[in-house]
TORKOL-4160 file (C-alpha; in steps of 0.2 Angstrom, whole numbers, padded with zeros to 4 digits, m for minus):
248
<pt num="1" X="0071" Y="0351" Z="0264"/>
<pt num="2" X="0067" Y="0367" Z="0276"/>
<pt num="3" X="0080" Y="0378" Z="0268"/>
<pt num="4" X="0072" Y="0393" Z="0270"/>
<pt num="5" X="0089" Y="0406" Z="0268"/>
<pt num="6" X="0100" Y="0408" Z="0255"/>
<pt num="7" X="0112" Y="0416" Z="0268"/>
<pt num="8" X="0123" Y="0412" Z="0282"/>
<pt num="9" X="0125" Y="0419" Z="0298"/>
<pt num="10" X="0142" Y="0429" Z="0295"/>
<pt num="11" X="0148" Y="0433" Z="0277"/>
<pt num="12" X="0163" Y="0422" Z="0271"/>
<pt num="13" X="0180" Y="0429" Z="0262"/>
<pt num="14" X="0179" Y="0417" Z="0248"/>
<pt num="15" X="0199" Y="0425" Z="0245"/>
<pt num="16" X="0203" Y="0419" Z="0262"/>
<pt num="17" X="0203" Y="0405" Z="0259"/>
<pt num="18" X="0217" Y="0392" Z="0259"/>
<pt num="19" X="0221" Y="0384" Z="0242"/>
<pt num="20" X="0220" Y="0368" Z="0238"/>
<pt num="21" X="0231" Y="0359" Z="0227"/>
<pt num="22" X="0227" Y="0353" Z="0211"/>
<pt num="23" X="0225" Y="0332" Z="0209"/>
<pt num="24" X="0240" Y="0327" Z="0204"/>
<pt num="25" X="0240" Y="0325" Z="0183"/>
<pt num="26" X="0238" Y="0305" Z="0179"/>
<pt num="27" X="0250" Y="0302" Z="0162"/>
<pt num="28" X="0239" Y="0298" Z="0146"/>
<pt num="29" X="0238" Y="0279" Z="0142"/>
<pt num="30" X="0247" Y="0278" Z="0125"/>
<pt num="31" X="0236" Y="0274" Z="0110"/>
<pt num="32" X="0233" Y="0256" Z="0106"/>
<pt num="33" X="0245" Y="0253" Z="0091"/>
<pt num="34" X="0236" Y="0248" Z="0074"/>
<pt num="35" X="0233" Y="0231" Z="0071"/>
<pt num="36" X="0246" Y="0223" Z="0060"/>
<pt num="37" X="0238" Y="0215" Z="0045"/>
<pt num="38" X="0241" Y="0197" Z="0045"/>
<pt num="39" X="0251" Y="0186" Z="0030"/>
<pt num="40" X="0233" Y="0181" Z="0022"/>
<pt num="41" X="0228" Y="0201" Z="0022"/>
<pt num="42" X="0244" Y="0206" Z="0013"/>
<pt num="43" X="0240" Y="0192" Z="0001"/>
<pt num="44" X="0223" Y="0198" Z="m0003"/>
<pt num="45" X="0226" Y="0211" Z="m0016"/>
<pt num="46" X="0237" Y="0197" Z="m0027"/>
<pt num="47" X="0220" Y="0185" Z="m0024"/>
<pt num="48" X="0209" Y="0200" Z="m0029"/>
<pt num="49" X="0220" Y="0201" Z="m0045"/>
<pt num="50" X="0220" Y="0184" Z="m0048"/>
<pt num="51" X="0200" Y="0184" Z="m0047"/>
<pt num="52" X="0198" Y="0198" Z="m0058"/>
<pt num="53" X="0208" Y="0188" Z="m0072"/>
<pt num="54" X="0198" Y="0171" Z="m0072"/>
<pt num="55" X="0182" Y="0182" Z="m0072"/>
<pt num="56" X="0187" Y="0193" Z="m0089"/>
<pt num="57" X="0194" Y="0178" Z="m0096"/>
<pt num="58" X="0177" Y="0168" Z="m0096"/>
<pt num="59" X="0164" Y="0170" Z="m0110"/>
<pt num="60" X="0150" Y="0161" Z="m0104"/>
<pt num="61" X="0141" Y="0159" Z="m0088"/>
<pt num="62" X="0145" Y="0142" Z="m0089"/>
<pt num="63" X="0163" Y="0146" Z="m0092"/>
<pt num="64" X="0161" Y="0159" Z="m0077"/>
<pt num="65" X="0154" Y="0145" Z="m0065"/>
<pt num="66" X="0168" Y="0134" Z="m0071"/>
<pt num="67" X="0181" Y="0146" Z="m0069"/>
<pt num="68" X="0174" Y="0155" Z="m0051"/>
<pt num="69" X="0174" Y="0138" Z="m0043"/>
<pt num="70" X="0191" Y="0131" Z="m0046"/>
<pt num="71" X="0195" Y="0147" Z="m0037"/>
<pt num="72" X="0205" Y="0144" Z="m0021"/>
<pt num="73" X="0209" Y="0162" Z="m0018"/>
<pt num="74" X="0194" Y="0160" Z="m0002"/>
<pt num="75" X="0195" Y="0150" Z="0012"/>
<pt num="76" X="0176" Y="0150" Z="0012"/>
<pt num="77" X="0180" Y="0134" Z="m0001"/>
<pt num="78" X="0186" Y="0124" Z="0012"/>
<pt num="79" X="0171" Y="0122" Z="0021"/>
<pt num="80" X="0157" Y="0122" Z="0011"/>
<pt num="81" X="0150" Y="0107" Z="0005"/>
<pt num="82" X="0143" Y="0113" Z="m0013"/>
<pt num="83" X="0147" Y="0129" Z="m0025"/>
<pt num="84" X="0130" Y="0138" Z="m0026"/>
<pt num="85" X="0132" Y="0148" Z="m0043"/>
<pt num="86" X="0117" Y="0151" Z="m0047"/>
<pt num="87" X="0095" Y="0145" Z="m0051"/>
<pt num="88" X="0084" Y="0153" Z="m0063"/>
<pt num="89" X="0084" Y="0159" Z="m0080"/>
<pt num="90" X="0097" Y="0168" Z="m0085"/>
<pt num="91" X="0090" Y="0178" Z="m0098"/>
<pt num="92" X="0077" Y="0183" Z="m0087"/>
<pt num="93" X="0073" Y="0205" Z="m0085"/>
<pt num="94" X="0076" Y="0204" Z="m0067"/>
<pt num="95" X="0093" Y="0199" Z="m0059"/>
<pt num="96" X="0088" Y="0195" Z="m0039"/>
<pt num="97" X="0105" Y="0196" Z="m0027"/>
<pt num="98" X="0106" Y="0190" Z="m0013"/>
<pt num="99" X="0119" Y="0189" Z="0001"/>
<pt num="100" X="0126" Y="0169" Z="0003"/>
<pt num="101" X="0122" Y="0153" Z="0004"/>
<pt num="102" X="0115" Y="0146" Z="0020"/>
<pt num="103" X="0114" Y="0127" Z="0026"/>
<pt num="104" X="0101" Y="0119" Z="0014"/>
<pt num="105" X="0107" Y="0130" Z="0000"/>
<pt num="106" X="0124" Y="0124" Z="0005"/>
<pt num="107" X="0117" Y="0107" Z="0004"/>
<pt num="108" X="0107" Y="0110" Z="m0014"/>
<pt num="109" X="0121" Y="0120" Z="m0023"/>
<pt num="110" X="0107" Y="0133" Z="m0027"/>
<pt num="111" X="0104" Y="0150" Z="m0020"/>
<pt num="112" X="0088" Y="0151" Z="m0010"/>
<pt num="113" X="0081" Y="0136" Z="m0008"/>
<pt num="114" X="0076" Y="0137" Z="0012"/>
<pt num="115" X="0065" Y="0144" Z="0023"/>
<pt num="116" X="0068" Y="0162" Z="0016"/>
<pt num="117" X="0069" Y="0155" Z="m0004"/>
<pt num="118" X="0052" Y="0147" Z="m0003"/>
<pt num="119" X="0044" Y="0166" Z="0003"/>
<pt num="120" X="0054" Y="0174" Z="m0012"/>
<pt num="121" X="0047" Y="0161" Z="m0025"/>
<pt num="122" X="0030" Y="0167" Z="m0016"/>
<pt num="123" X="0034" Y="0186" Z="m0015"/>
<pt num="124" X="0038" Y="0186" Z="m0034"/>
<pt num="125" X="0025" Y="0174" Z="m0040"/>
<pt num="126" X="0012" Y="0187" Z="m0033"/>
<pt num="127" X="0017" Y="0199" Z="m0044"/>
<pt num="128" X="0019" Y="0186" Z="m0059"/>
<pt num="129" X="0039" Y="0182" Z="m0059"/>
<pt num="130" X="0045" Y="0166" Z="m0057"/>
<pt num="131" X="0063" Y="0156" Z="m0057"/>
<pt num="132" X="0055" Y="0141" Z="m0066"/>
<pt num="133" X="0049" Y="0157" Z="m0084"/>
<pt num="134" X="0057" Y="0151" Z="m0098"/>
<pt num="135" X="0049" Y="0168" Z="m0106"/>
<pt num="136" X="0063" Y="0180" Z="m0101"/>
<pt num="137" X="0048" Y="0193" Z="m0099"/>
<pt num="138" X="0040" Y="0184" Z="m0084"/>
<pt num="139" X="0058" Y="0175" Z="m0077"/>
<pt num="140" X="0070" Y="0180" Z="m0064"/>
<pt num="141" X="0087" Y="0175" Z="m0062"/>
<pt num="142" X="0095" Y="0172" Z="m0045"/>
<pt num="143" X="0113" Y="0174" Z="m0038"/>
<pt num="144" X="0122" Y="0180" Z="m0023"/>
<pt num="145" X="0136" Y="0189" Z="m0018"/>
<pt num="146" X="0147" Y="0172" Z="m0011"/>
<pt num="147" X="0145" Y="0158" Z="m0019"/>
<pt num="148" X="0150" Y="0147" Z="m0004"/>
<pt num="149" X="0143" Y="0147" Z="0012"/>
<pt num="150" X="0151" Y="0155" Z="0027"/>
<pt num="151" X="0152" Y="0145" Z="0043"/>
<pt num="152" X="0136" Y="0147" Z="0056"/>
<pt num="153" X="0131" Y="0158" Z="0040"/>
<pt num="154" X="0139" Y="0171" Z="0047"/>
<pt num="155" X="0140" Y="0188" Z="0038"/>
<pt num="156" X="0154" Y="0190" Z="0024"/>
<pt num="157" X="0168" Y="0198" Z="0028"/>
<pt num="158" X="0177" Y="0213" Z="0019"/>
<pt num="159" X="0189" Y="0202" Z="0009"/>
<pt num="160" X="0179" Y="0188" Z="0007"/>
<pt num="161" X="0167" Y="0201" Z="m0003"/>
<pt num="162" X="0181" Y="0208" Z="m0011"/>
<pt num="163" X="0188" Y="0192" Z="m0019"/>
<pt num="164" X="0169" Y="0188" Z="m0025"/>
<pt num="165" X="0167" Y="0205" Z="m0033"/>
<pt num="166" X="0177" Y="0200" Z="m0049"/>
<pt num="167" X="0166" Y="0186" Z="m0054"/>
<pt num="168" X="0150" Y="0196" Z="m0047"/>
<pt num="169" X="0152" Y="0210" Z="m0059"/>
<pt num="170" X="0156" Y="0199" Z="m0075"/>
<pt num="171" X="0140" Y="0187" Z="m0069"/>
<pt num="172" X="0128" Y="0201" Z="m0071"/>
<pt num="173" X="0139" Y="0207" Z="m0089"/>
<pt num="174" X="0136" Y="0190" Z="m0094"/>
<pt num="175" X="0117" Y="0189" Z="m0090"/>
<pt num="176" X="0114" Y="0208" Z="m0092"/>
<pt num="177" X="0097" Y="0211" Z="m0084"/>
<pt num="178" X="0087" Y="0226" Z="m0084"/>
<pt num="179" X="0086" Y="0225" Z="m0066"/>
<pt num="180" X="0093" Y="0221" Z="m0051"/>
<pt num="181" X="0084" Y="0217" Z="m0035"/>
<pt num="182" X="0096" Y="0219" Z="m0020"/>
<pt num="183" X="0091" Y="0208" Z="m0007"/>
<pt num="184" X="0098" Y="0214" Z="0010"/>
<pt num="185" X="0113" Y="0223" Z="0017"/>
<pt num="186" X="0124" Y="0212" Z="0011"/>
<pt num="187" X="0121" Y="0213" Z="m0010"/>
<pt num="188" X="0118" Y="0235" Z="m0006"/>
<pt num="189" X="0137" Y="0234" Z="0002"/>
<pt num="190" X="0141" Y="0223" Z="m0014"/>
<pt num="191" X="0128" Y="0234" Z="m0025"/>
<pt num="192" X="0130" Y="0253" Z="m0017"/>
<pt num="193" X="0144" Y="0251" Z="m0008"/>
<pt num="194" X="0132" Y="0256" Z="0008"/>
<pt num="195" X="0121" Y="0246" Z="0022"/>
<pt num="196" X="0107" Y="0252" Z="0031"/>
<pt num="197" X="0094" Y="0239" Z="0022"/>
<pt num="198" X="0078" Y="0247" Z="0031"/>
<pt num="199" X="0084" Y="0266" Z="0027"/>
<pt num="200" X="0088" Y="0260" Z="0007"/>
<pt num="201" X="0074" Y="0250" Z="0002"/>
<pt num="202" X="0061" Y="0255" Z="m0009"/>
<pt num="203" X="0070" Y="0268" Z="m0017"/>
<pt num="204" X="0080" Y="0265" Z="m0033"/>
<pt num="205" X="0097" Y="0265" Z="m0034"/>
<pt num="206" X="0113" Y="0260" Z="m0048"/>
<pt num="207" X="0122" Y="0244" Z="m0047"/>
<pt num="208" X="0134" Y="0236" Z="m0058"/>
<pt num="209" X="0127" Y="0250" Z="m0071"/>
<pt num="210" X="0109" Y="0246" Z="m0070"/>
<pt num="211" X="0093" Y="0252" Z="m0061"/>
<pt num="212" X="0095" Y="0242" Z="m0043"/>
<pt num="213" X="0081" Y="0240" Z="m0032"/>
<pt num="214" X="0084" Y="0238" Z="m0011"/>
<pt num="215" X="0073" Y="0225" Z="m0004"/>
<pt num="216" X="0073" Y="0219" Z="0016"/>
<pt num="217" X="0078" Y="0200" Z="0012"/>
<pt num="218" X="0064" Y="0185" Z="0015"/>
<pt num="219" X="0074" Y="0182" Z="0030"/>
<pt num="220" X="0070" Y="0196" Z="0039"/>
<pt num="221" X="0055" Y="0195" Z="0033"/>
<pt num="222" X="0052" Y="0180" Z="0041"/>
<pt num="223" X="0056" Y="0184" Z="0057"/>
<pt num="224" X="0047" Y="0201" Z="0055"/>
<pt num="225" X="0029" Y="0198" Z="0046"/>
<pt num="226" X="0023" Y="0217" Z="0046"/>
<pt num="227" X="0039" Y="0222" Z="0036"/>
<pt num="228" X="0029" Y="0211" Z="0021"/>
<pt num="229" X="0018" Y="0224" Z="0017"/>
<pt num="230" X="0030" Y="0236" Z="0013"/>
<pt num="231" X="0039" Y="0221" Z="0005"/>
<pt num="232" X="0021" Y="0219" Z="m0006"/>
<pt num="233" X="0024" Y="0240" Z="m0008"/>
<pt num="234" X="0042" Y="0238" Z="m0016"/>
<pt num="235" X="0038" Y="0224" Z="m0028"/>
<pt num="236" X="0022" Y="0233" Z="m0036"/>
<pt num="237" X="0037" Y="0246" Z="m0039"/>
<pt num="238" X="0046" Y="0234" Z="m0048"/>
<pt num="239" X="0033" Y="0226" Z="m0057"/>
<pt num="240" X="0031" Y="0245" Z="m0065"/>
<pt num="241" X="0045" Y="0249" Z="m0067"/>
<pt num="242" X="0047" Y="0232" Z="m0079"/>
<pt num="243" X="0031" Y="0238" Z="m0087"/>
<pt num="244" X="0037" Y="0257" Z="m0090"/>
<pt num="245" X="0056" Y="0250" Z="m0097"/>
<pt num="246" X="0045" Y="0237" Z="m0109"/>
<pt num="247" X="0054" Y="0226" Z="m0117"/>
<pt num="248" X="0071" Y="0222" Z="m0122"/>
Protein backbone atom coordinates (compact mmCIF):
# COMPACT_ATOMS: atom_id res chain seq x y z
CA UNK A 1 0.00 0.00 0.00
CA UNK A 2 3.44 2.14 0.06
CA UNK A 3 3.65 2.07 3.89
CA UNK A 4 7.09 1.85 4.17
CA UNK A 5 7.45 3.26 8.18
CA UNK A 6 6.05 1.89 11.19
CA UNK A 7 6.58 5.39 12.63
CA UNK A 8 5.28 8.90 12.67
CA UNK A 9 6.92 12.07 12.43
CA UNK A 10 6.72 13.16 16.16
CA UNK A 11 6.07 10.56 19.11
CA UNK A 12 2.34 10.54 20.59
CA UNK A 13 1.59 10.55 24.46
CA UNK A 14 -0.92 7.78 24.21
CA UNK A 15 -1.70 9.15 28.17
CA UNK A 16 -2.51 12.35 26.79
CA UNK A 17 -5.03 11.65 25.41
CA UNK A 18 -8.55 12.62 26.07
CA UNK A 19 -10.93 9.83 27.21
CA UNK A 20 -13.64 8.70 25.62
CA UNK A 21 -16.72 7.55 27.24
CA UNK A 22 -17.97 4.20 27.27
CA UNK A 23 -21.23 3.40 24.73
CA UNK A 24 -23.94 3.70 26.96
CA UNK A 25 -25.04 0.03 28.38
CA UNK A 26 -28.21 -1.43 26.18
CA UNK A 27 -30.61 -3.35 28.92
CA UNK A 28 -30.69 -7.27 28.18
CA UNK A 29 -33.87 -8.43 26.55
CA UNK A 30 -35.54 -10.73 29.05
CA UNK A 31 -35.58 -14.44 28.29
CA UNK A 32 -38.55 -15.70 26.12
CA UNK A 33 -40.72 -17.32 28.75
CA UNK A 34 -41.19 -21.26 28.37
CA UNK A 35 -43.74 -22.34 26.26
CA UNK A 36 -46.84 -23.30 28.19
CA UNK A 37 -47.94 -26.74 27.40
CA UNK A 38 -51.31 -26.81 25.86
CA UNK A 39 -54.75 -28.92 27.32
CA UNK A 40 -53.92 -32.02 24.88
CA UNK A 41 -50.02 -31.96 26.31
CA UNK A 42 -51.28 -32.15 29.95
CA UNK A 43 -53.61 -34.87 28.76
CA UNK A 44 -50.94 -36.96 27.14
CA UNK A 45 -49.65 -38.76 30.16
CA UNK A 46 -53.46 -40.01 31.13
CA UNK A 47 -53.59 -41.30 27.13
CA UNK A 48 -50.10 -42.87 27.53
CA UNK A 49 -51.67 -44.70 30.51
CA UNK A 50 -54.56 -45.56 28.92
CA UNK A 51 -52.50 -47.06 25.89
CA UNK A 52 -50.38 -49.03 28.15
CA UNK A 53 -53.49 -50.78 29.72
CA UNK A 54 -55.19 -52.05 26.32
CA UNK A 55 -51.75 -53.24 25.19
CA UNK A 56 -51.13 -55.58 28.41
CA UNK A 57 -54.58 -56.56 28.55
CA UNK A 58 -54.43 -58.10 24.85
CA UNK A 59 -53.19 -61.73 24.46
CA UNK A 60 -53.02 -62.15 20.84
CA UNK A 61 -51.90 -60.12 18.01
CA UNK A 62 -55.26 -60.11 16.79
CA UNK A 63 -56.55 -59.04 20.12
CA UNK A 64 -53.60 -56.32 20.05
CA UNK A 65 -54.67 -55.13 16.49
CA UNK A 66 -58.35 -55.04 17.84
CA UNK A 67 -57.60 -53.32 20.89
CA UNK A 68 -54.68 -50.68 19.44
CA UNK A 69 -57.26 -49.56 16.75
CA UNK A 70 -60.17 -48.59 18.77
CA UNK A 71 -57.70 -46.39 20.40
CA UNK A 72 -58.73 -42.80 20.10
CA UNK A 73 -55.96 -41.46 22.46
CA UNK A 74 -54.11 -40.05 18.78
CA UNK A 75 -55.56 -37.65 16.72
CA UNK A 76 -53.59 -39.33 13.98
CA UNK A 77 -57.05 -41.47 13.78
CA UNK A 78 -58.91 -38.73 12.51
CA UNK A 79 -57.30 -38.49 9.48
CA UNK A 80 -56.26 -41.58 8.11
CA UNK A 81 -58.16 -43.42 6.02
CA UNK A 82 -57.18 -47.18 7.09
CA UNK A 83 -55.13 -48.73 10.39
CA UNK A 84 -51.96 -50.34 8.95
CA UNK A 85 -51.29 -53.07 11.80
CA UNK A 86 -49.16 -55.01 10.29
CA UNK A 87 -47.98 -57.77 6.71
CA UNK A 88 -45.94 -60.67 6.97
CA UNK A 89 -45.65 -63.74 8.92
CA UNK A 90 -45.64 -63.26 12.25
CA UNK A 91 -43.65 -65.98 13.36
CA UNK A 92 -41.06 -65.08 11.10
CA UNK A 93 -36.96 -64.70 12.88
CA UNK A 94 -36.77 -61.17 11.69
CA UNK A 95 -39.21 -58.40 12.98
CA UNK A 96 -38.53 -55.41 10.19
CA UNK A 97 -39.85 -51.80 11.74
CA UNK A 98 -40.35 -49.13 10.07
CA UNK A 99 -41.42 -45.55 10.80
CA UNK A 100 -45.40 -44.90 9.44
CA UNK A 101 -47.56 -45.40 6.95
CA UNK A 102 -47.47 -43.15 3.95
CA UNK A 103 -50.41 -42.55 1.24
CA UNK A 104 -50.65 -46.08 -0.52
CA UNK A 105 -50.02 -47.84 2.79
CA UNK A 106 -52.67 -45.52 4.05
CA UNK A 107 -54.70 -46.59 1.28
CA UNK A 108 -53.97 -50.57 1.60
CA UNK A 109 -53.93 -50.80 5.57
CA UNK A 110 -50.54 -52.55 5.09
CA UNK A 111 -47.06 -51.35 6.10
CA UNK A 112 -44.85 -50.98 2.94
CA UNK A 113 -46.65 -51.46 0.11
CA UNK A 114 -45.22 -48.25 -2.00
CA UNK A 115 -42.52 -47.26 -3.93
CA UNK A 116 -40.08 -47.91 -0.94
CA UNK A 117 -42.00 -51.43 0.26
CA UNK A 118 -41.55 -52.84 -3.23
CA UNK A 119 -37.29 -52.15 -2.96
CA UNK A 120 -37.61 -53.83 0.62
CA UNK A 121 -39.46 -57.00 -0.77
CA UNK A 122 -36.39 -56.75 -3.24
CA UNK A 123 -33.68 -56.01 -0.64
CA UNK A 124 -34.60 -59.08 1.52
CA UNK A 125 -35.49 -61.40 -1.28
CA UNK A 126 -31.86 -61.07 -2.28
CA UNK A 127 -30.59 -62.52 0.66
CA UNK A 128 -33.59 -65.17 0.64
CA UNK A 129 -36.35 -63.47 3.33
CA UNK A 130 -39.50 -62.81 2.24
CA UNK A 131 -43.09 -61.31 3.78
CA UNK A 132 -45.11 -63.99 1.65
CA UNK A 133 -42.47 -67.44 3.93
CA UNK A 134 -44.80 -69.43 5.56
CA UNK A 135 -41.32 -71.16 6.94
CA UNK A 136 -40.68 -68.80 9.93
CA UNK A 137 -36.78 -69.67 9.04
CA UNK A 138 -37.06 -67.70 5.63
CA UNK A 139 -40.12 -65.07 6.63
CA UNK A 140 -39.99 -61.62 7.89
CA UNK A 141 -42.68 -59.82 9.74
CA UNK A 142 -43.39 -56.19 9.03
CA UNK A 143 -44.62 -53.31 11.33
CA UNK A 144 -44.08 -49.78 12.20
CA UNK A 145 -43.77 -47.44 14.79
CA UNK A 146 -47.53 -45.50 14.00
CA UNK A 147 -49.89 -47.38 12.77
CA UNK A 148 -51.87 -44.54 11.07
CA UNK A 149 -50.53 -42.14 8.87
CA UNK A 150 -49.46 -38.63 9.55
CA UNK A 151 -50.76 -35.87 7.27
CA UNK A 152 -48.27 -35.04 4.14
CA UNK A 153 -46.32 -38.08 5.91
CA UNK A 154 -44.88 -35.88 8.03
CA UNK A 155 -42.48 -37.10 10.78
CA UNK A 156 -44.15 -38.40 14.09
CA UNK A 157 -44.05 -36.26 16.65
CA UNK A 158 -42.84 -36.94 20.39
CA UNK A 159 -46.38 -37.79 21.77
CA UNK A 160 -47.65 -39.27 18.85
CA UNK A 161 -44.55 -41.87 19.39
CA UNK A 162 -45.14 -41.93 22.95
CA UNK A 163 -48.81 -43.05 22.77
CA UNK A 164 -47.82 -45.84 20.15
CA UNK A 165 -44.92 -47.28 22.31
CA UNK A 166 -47.35 -49.28 24.56
CA UNK A 167 -48.74 -51.38 21.78
CA UNK A 168 -45.15 -51.37 20.03
CA UNK A 169 -43.47 -53.07 22.80
CA UNK A 170 -46.31 -55.74 23.42
CA UNK A 171 -46.45 -56.38 19.35
CA UNK A 172 -42.89 -57.43 19.39
CA UNK A 173 -43.61 -59.58 22.96
CA UNK A 174 -46.52 -61.07 21.18
CA UNK A 175 -44.41 -61.99 17.86
CA UNK A 176 -41.08 -62.40 19.77
CA UNK A 177 -38.52 -62.30 16.97
CA UNK A 178 -34.88 -62.97 17.05
CA UNK A 179 -34.32 -59.91 15.36
CA UNK A 180 -35.13 -56.58 14.76
CA UNK A 181 -34.26 -54.56 11.57
CA UNK A 182 -34.75 -50.86 12.47
CA UNK A 183 -35.52 -49.14 9.34
CA UNK A 184 -34.73 -45.40 9.77
CA UNK A 185 -34.64 -42.57 12.30
CA UNK A 186 -37.84 -42.89 13.21
CA UNK A 187 -38.01 -46.93 14.54
CA UNK A 188 -33.95 -46.06 16.17
CA UNK A 189 -35.80 -43.02 18.18
CA UNK A 190 -38.55 -45.72 19.00
CA UNK A 191 -35.84 -48.69 19.21
CA UNK A 192 -32.51 -46.76 20.85
CA UNK A 193 -33.96 -43.89 21.92
CA UNK A 194 -31.32 -41.98 19.53
CA UNK A 195 -31.31 -40.70 15.63
CA UNK A 196 -28.60 -40.26 13.37
CA UNK A 197 -29.69 -43.09 10.88
CA UNK A 198 -26.31 -42.92 8.67
CA UNK A 199 -24.03 -42.75 11.89
CA UNK A 200 -26.17 -45.98 13.53
CA UNK A 201 -26.46 -48.26 10.67
CA UNK A 202 -24.68 -51.25 10.34
CA UNK A 203 -23.74 -51.67 13.78
CA UNK A 204 -25.86 -53.79 16.12
CA UNK A 205 -27.79 -52.50 18.77
CA UNK A 206 -30.64 -53.57 21.67
CA UNK A 207 -34.13 -52.90 21.11
CA UNK A 208 -37.18 -54.02 23.00
CA UNK A 209 -34.72 -56.74 24.59
CA UNK A 210 -33.39 -58.19 21.43
CA UNK A 211 -30.39 -57.87 19.00
CA UNK A 212 -31.68 -54.64 16.65
CA UNK A 213 -30.10 -53.97 13.46
CA UNK A 214 -30.03 -49.98 12.11
CA UNK A 215 -30.78 -49.91 8.37
CA UNK A 216 -31.05 -46.43 5.98
CA UNK A 217 -34.78 -46.95 5.04
CA UNK A 218 -35.81 -47.94 1.16
CA UNK A 219 -36.77 -44.42 1.06
CA UNK A 220 -33.69 -42.92 1.31
CA UNK A 221 -32.46 -45.43 -0.56
CA UNK A 222 -34.53 -44.51 -3.35
CA UNK A 223 -33.64 -41.14 -3.53
CA UNK A 224 -29.96 -42.00 -2.78
CA UNK A 225 -28.94 -45.19 -5.05
CA UNK A 226 -25.05 -45.52 -3.89
CA UNK A 227 -26.25 -45.66 -0.14
CA UNK A 228 -27.67 -49.44 -1.62
CA UNK A 229 -24.37 -50.95 -1.54
CA UNK A 230 -23.86 -50.48 2.02
CA UNK A 231 -27.57 -51.40 2.16
CA UNK A 232 -26.43 -54.92 0.38
CA UNK A 233 -23.32 -54.70 3.28
CA UNK A 234 -25.88 -54.62 6.24
CA UNK A 235 -28.16 -57.27 5.11
CA UNK A 236 -25.24 -59.91 4.44
CA UNK A 237 -24.70 -59.01 8.24
CA UNK A 238 -27.92 -59.93 9.04
CA UNK A 239 -28.19 -62.92 7.01
CA UNK A 240 -25.18 -64.13 9.32
CA UNK A 241 -26.10 -63.19 11.92
CA UNK A 242 -29.53 -65.60 11.45
CA UNK A 243 -27.11 -68.17 10.46
CA UNK A 244 -24.73 -67.78 13.72
CA UNK A 245 -28.07 -67.58 16.18
CA UNK A 246 -29.48 -70.88 14.16
CA UNK A 247 -32.65 -71.80 15.03
CA UNK A 248 -35.21 -71.29 17.43
Amino acid sequence: MGADEPVLDAPVDRFDLAVVPAPPQIPLTPPAPALTLTSGDDDLPARVAQAEALAAGAGTLDALAAAQERFDGIELKKGARNFCFADGNPAARVLILGEAPGDEEDRQGRPFVGRAGQLLDKMFDAVGLSRQAVDAEKAIYITNVLTWRPPGNRDPRPDEIAMSLPFLRRHIDLAAPDLIVLMGNIACEAGLGRRGILRLRGTWAEAFGRPALPMTHPAYLLRNPPAKREAWADLLSLSARLEGAGGR
